[in-house]
mmCIF file as Biopython writes it, N, C-alpha, C and O atoms, coordinates in Angstrom:
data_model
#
loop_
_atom_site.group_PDB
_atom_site.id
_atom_site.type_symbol
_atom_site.label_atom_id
_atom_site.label_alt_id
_atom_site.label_comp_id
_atom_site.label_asym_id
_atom_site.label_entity_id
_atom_site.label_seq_id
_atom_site.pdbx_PDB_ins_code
_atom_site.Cartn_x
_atom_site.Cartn_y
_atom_site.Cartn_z
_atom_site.occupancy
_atom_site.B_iso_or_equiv
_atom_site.auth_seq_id
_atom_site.auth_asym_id
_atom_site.pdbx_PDB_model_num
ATOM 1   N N  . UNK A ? 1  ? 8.648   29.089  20.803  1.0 0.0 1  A 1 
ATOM 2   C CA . UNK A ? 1  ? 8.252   28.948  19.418  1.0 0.0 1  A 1 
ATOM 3   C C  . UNK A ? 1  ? 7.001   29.810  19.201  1.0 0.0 1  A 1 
ATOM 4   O O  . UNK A ? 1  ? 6.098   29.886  20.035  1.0 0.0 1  A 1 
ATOM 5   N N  . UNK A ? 2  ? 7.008   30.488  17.966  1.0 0.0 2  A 1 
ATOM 6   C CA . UNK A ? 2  ? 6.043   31.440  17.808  1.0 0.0 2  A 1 
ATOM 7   C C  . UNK A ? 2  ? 4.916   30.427  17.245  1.0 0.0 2  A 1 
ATOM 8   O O  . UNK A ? 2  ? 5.041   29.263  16.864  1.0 0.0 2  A 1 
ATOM 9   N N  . UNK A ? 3  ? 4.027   31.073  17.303  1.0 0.0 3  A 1 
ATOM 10  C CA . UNK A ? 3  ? 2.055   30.430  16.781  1.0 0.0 3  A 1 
ATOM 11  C C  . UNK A ? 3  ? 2.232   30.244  15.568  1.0 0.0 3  A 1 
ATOM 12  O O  . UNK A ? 3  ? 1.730   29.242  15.059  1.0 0.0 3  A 1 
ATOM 13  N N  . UNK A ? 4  ? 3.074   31.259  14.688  1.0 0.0 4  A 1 
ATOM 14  C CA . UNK A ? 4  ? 2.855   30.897  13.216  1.0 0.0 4  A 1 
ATOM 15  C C  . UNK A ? 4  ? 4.299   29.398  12.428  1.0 0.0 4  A 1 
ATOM 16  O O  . UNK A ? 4  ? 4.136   28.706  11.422  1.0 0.0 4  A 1 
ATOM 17  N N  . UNK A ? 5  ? 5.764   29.405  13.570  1.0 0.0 5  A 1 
ATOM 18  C CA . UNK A ? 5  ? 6.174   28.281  13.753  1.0 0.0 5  A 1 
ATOM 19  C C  . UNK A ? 5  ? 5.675   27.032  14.135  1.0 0.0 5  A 1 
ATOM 20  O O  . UNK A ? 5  ? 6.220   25.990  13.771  1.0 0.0 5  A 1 
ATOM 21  N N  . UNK A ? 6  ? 5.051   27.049  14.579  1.0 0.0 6  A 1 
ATOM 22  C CA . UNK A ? 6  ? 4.227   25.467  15.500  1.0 0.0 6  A 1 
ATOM 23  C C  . UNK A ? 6  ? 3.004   25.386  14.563  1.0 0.0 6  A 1 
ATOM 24  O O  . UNK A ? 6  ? 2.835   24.283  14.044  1.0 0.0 6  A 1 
ATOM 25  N N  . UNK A ? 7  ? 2.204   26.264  14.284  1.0 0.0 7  A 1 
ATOM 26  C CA . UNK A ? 7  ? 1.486   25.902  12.838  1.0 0.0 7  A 1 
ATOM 27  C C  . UNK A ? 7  ? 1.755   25.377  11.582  1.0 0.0 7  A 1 
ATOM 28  O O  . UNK A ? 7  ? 0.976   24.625  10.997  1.0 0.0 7  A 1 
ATOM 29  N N  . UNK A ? 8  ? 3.277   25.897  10.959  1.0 0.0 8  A 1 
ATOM 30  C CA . UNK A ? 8  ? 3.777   25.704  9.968   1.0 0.0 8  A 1 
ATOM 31  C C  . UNK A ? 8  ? 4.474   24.358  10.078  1.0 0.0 8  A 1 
ATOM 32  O O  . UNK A ? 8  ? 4.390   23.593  9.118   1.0 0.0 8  A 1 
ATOM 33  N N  . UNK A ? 9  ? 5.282   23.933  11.365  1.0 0.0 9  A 1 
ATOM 34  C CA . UNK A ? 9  ? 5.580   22.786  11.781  1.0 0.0 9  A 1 
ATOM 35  C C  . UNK A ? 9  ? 4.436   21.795  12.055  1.0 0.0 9  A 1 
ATOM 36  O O  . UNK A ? 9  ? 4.784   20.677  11.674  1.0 0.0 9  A 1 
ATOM 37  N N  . UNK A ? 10 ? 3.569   21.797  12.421  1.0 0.0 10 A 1 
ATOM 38  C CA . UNK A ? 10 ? 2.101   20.592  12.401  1.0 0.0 10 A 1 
ATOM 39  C C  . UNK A ? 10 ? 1.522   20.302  11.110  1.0 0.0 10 A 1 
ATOM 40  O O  . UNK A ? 10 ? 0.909   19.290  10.769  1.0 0.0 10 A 1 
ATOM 41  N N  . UNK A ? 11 ? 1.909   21.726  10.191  1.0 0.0 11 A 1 
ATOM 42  C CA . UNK A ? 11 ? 1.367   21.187  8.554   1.0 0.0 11 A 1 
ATOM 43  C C  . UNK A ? 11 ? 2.201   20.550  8.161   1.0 0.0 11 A 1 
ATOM 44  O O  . UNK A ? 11 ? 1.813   19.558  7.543   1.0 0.0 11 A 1 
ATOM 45  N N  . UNK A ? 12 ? 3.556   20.714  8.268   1.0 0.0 12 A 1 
ATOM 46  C CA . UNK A ? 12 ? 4.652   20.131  7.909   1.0 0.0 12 A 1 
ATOM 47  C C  . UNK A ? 12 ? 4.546   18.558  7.970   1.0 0.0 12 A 1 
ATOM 48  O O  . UNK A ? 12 ? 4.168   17.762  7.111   1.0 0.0 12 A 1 
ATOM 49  N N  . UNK A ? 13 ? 5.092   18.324  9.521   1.0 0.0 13 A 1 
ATOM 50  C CA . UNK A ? 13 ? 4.252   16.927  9.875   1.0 0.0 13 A 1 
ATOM 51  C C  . UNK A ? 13 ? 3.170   15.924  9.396   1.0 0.0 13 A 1 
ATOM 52  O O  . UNK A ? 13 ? 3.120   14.720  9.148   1.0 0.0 13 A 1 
ATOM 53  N N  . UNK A ? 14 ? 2.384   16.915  9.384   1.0 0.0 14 A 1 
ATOM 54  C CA . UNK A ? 14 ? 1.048   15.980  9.157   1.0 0.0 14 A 1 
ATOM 55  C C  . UNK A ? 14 ? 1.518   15.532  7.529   1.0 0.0 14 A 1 
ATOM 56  O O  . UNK A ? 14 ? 1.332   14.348  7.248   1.0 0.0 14 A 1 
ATOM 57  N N  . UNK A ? 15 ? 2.105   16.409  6.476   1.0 0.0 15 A 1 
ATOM 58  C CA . UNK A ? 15 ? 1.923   16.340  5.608   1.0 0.0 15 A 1 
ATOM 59  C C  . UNK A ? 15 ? 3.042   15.403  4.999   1.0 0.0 15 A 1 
ATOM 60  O O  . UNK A ? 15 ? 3.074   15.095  3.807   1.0 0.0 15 A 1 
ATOM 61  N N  . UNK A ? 16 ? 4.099   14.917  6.095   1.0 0.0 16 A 1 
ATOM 62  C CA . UNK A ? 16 ? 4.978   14.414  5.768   1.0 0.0 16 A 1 
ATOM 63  C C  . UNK A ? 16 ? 4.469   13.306  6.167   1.0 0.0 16 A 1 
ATOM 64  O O  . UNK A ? 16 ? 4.888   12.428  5.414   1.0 0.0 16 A 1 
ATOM 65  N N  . UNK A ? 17 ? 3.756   12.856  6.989   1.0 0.0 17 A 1 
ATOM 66  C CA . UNK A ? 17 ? 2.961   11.693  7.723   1.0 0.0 17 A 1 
ATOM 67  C C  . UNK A ? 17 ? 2.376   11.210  6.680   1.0 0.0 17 A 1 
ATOM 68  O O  . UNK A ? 17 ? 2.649   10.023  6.505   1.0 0.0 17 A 1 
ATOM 69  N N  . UNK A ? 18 ? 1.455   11.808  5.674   1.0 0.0 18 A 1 
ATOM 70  C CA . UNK A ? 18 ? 0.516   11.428  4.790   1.0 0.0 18 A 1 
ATOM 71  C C  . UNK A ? 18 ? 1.130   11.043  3.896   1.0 0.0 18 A 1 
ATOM 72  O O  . UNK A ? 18 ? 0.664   10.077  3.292   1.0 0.0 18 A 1 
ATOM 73  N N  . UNK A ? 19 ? 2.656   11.733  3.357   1.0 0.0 19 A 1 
ATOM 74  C CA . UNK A ? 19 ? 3.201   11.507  2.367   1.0 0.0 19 A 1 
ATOM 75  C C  . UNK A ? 19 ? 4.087   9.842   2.461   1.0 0.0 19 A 1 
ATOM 76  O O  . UNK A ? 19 ? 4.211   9.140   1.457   1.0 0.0 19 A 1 
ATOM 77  N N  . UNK A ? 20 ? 4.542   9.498   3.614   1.0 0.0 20 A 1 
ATOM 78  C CA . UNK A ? 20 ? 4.533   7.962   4.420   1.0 0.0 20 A 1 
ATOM 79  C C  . UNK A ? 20 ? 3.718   6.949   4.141   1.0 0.0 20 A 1 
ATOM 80  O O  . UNK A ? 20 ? 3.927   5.810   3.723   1.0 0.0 20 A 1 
ATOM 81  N N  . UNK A ? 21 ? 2.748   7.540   4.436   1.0 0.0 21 A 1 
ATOM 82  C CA . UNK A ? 21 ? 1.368   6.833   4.486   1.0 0.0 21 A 1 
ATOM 83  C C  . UNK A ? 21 ? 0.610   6.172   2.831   1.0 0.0 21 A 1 
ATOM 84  O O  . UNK A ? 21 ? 0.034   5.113   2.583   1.0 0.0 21 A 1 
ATOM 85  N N  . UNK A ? 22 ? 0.922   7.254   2.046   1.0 0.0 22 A 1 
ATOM 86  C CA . UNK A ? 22 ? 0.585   6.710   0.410   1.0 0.0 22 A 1 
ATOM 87  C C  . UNK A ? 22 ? 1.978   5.977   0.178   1.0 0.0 22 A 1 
ATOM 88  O O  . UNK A ? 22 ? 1.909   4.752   0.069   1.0 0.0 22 A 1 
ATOM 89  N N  . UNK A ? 23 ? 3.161   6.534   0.094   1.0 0.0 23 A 1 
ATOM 90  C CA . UNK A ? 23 ? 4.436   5.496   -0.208  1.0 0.0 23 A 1 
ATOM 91  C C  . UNK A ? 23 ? 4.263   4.176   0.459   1.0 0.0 23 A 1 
ATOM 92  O O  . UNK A ? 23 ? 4.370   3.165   -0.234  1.0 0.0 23 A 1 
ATOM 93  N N  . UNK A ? 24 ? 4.020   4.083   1.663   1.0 0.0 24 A 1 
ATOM 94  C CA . UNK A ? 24 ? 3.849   2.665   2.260   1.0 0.0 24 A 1 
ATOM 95  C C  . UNK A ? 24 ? 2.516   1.889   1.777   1.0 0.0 24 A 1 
ATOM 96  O O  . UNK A ? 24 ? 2.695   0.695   2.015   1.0 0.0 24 A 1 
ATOM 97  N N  . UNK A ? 25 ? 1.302   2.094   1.216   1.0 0.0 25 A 1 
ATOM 98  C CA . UNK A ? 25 ? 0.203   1.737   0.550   1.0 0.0 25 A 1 
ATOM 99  C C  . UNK A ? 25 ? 0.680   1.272   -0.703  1.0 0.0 25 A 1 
ATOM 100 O O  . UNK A ? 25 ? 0.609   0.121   -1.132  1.0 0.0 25 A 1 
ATOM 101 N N  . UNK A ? 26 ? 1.009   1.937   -1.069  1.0 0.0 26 A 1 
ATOM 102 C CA . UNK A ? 26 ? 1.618   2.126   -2.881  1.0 0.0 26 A 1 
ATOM 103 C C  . UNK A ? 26 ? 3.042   0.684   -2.538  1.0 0.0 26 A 1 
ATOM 104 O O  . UNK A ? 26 ? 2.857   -0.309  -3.241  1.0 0.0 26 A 1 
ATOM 105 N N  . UNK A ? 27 ? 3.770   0.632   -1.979  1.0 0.0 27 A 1 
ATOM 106 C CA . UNK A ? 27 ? 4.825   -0.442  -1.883  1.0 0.0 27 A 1 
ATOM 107 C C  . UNK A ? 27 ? 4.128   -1.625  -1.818  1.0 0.0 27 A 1 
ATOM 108 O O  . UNK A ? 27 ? 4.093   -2.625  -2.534  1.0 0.0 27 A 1 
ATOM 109 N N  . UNK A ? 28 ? 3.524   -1.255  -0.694  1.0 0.0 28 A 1 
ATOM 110 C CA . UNK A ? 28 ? 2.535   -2.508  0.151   1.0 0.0 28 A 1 
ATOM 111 C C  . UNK A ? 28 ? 1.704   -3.553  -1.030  1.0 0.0 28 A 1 
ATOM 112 O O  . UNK A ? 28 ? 1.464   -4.757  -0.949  1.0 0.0 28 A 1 
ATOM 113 N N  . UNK A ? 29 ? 1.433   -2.710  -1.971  1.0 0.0 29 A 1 
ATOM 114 C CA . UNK A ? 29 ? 0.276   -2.843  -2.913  1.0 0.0 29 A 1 
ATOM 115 C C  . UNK A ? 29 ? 1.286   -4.129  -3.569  1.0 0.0 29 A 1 
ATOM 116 O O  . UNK A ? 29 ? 1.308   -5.358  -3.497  1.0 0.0 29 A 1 
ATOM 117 N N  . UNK A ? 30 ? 2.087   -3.049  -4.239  1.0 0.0 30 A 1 
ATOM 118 C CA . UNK A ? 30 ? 3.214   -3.597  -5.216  1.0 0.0 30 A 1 
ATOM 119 C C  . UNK A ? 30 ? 3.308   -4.806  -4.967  1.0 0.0 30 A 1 
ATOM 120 O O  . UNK A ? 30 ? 3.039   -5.636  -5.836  1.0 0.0 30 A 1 
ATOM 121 N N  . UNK A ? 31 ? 3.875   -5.307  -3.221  1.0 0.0 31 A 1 
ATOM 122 C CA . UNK A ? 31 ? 4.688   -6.497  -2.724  1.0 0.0 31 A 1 
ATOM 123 C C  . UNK A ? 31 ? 3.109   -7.431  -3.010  1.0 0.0 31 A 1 
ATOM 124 O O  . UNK A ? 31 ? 3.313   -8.331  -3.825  1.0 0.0 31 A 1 
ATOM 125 N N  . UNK A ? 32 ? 1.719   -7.388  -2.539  1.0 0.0 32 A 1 
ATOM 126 C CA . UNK A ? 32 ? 1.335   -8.256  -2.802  1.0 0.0 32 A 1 
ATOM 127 C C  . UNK A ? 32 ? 0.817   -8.922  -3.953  1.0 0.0 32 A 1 
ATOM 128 O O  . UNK A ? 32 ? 0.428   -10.081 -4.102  1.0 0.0 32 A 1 
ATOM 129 N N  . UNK A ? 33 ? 0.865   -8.297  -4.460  1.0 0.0 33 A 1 
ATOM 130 C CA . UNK A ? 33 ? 0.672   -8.209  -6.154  1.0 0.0 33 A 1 
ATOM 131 C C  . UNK A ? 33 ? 1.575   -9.243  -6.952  1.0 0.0 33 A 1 
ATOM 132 O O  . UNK A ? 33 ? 1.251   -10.020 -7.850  1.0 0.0 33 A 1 
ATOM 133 N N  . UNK A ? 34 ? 3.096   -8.963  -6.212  1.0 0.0 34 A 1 
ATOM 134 C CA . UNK A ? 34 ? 3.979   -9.999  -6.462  1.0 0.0 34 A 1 
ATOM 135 C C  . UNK A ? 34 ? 3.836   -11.065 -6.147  1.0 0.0 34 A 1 
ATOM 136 O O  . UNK A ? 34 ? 4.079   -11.996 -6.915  1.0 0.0 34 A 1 
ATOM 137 N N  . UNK A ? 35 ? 3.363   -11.246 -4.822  1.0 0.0 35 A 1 
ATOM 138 C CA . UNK A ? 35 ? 3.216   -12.631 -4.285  1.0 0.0 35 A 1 
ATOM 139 C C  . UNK A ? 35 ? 2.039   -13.348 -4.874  1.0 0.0 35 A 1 
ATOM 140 O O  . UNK A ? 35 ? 2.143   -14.570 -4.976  1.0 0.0 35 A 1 
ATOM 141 N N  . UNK A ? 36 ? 0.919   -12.760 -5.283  1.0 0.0 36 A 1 
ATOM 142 C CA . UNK A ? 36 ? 0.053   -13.151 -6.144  1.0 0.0 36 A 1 
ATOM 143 C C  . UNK A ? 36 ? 0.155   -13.248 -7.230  1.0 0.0 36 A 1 
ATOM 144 O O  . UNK A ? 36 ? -0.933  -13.181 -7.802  1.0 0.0 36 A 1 
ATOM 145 N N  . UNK A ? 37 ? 1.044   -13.393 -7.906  1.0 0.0 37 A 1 
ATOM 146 C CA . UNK A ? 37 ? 1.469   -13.793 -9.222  1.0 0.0 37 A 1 
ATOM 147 C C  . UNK A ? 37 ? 2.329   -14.939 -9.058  1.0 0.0 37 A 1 
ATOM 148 O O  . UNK A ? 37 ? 2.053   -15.890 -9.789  1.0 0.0 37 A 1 
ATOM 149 N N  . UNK A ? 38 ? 3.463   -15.099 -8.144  1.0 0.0 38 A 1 
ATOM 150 C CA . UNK A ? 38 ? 3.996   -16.037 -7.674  1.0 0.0 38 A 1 
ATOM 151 C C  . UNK A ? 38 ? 3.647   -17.472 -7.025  1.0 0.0 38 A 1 
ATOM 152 O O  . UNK A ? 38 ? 4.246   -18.512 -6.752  1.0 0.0 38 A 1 
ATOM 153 N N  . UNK A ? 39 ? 2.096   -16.848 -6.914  1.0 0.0 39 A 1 
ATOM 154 C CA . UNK A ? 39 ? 1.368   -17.813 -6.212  1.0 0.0 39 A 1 
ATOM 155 C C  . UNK A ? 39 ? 0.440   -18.839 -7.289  1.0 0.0 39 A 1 
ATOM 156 O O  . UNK A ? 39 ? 0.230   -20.051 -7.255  1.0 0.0 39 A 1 
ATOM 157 N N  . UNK A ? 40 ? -0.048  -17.651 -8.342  1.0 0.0 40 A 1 
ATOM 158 C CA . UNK A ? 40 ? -0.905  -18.172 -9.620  1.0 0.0 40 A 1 
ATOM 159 C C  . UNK A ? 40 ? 0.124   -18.719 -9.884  1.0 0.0 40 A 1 
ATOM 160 O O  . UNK A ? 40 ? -0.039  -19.772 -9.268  1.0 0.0 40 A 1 
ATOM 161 N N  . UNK A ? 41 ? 1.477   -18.826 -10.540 1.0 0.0 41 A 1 
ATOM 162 C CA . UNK A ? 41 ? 2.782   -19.172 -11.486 1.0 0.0 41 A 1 
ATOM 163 C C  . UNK A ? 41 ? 2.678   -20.864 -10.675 1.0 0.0 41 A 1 
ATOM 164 O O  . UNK A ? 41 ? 2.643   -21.914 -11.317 1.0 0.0 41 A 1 
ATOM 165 N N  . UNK A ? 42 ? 2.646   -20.772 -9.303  1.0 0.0 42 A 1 
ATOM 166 C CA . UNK A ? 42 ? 3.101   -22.273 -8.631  1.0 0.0 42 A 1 
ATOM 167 C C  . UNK A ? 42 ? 1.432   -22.960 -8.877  1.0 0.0 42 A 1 
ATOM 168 O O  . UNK A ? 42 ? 1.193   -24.048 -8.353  1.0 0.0 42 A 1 
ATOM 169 N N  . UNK A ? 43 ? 0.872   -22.597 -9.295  1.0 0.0 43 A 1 
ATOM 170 C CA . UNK A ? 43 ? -0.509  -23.105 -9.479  1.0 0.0 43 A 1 
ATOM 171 C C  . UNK A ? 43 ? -1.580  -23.122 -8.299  1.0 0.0 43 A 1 
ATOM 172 O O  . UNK A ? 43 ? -2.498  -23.905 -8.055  1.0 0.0 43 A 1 
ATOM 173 N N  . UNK A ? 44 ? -1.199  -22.151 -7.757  1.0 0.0 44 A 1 
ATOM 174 C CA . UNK A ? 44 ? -2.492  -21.516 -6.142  1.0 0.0 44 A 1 
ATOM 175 C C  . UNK A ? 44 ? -3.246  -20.785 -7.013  1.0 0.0 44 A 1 
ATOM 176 O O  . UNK A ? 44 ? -2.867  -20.267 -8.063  1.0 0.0 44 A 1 
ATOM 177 N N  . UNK A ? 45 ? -4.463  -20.765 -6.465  1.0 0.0 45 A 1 
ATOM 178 C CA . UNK A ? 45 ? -5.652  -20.637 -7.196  1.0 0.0 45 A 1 
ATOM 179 C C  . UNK A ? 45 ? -6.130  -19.412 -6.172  1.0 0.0 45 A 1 
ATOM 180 O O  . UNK A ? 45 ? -5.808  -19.632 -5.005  1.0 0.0 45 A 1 
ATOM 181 N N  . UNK A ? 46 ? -6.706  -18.397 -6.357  1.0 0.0 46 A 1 
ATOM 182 C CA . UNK A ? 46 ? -7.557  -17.296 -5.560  1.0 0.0 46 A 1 
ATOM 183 C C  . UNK A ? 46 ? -9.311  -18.162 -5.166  1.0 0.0 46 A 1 
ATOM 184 O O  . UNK A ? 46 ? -9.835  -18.912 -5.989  1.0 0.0 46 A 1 
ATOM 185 N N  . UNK A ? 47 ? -9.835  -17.900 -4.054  1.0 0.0 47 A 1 
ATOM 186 C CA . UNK A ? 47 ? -11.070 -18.689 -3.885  1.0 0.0 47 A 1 
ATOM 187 C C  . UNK A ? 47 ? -11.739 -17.946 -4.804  1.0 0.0 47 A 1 
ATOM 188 O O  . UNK A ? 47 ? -12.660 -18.552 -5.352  1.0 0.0 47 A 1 
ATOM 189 N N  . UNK A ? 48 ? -11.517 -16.521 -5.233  1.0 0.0 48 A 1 
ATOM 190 C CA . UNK A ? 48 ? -12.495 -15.747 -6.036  1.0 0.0 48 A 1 
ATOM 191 C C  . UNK A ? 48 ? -12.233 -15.950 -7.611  1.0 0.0 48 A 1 
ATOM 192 O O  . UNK A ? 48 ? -12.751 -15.106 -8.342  1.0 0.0 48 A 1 
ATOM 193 N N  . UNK A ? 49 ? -11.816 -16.523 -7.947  1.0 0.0 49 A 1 
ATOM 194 C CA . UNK A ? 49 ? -10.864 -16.624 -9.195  1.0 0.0 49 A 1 
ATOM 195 C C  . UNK A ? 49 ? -12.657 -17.425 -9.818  1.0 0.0 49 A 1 
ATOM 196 O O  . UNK A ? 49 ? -13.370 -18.090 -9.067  1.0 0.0 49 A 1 
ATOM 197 N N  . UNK A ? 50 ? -12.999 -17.113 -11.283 1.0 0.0 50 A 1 
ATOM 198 C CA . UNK A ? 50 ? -13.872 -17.905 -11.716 1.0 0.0 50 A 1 
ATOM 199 C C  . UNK A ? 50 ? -13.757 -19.371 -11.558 1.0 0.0 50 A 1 
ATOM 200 O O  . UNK A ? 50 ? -12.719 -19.975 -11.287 1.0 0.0 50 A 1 
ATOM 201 N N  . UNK A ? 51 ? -15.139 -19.972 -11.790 1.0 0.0 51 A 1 
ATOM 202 C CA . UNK A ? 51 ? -14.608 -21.856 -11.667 1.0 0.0 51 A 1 
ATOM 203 C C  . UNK A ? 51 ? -14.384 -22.393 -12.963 1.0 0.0 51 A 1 
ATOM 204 O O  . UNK A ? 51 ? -14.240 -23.614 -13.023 1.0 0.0 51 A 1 
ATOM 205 N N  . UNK A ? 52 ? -14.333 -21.818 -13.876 1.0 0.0 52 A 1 
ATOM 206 C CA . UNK A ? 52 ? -13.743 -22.602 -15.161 1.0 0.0 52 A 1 
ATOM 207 C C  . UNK A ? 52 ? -11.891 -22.286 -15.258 1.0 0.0 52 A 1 
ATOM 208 O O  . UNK A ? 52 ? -11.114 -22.939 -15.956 1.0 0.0 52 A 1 
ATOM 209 N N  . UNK A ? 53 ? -11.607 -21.383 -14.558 1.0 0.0 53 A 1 
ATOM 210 C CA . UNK A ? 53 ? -10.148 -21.516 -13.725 1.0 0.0 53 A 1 
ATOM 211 C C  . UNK A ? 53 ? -9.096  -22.464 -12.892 1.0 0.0 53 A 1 
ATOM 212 O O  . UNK A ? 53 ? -7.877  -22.631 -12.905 1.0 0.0 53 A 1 
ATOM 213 N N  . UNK A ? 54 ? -10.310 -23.045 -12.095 1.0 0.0 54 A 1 
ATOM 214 C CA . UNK A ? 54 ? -9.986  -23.774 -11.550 1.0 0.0 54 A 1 
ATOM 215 C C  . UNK A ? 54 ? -9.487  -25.363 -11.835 1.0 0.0 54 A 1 
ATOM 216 O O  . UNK A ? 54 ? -10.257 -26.118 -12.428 1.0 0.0 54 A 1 
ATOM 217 N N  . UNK A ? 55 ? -8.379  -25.756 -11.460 1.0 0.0 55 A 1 
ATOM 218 C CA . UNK A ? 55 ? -7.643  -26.924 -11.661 1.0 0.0 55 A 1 
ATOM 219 C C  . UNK A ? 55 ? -7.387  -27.602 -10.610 1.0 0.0 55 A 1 
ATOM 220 O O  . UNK A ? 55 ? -6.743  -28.648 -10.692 1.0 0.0 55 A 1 
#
C-alpha cells in the first residue's frame, strides 16, 4: 500500500469513527430523554427538579 493510500485510508477511518460516535450520542440522547418523560408521566420526580414540583 502506497503512503498516500494508508493516509487517505486513516482519514477515512477516523472520520467514519467520529461519524459513529455523534450518531450514537445523538440516539443515546434521544433514548434518555424518552425515558425521562416516561418517568415524569408515571409521576418520578428528578432530585433536581424545583421543590414547588415536587409531590
Amino acid at each position: 500500500m502506497s503512503h498516500t493510500a494508508y493516509v487517505v485510508a486513516s482519514y477515512g477511518i477516523a472520520a467514519l469513527t467520529v461519524v459513529a460516535l455523534i450518531l450514537w450520542v445523538w440516539a443515546d440522547g434521544r433514548a434518555r430523554r424518552r425515558e425521562l418523560q416516561a418517568l415524569d408521566k408515571a409521576g418520578i420526580r428528578r432530585r433536581s427538579a424545583p421543590a414547588g414540583d415536587a409531590q
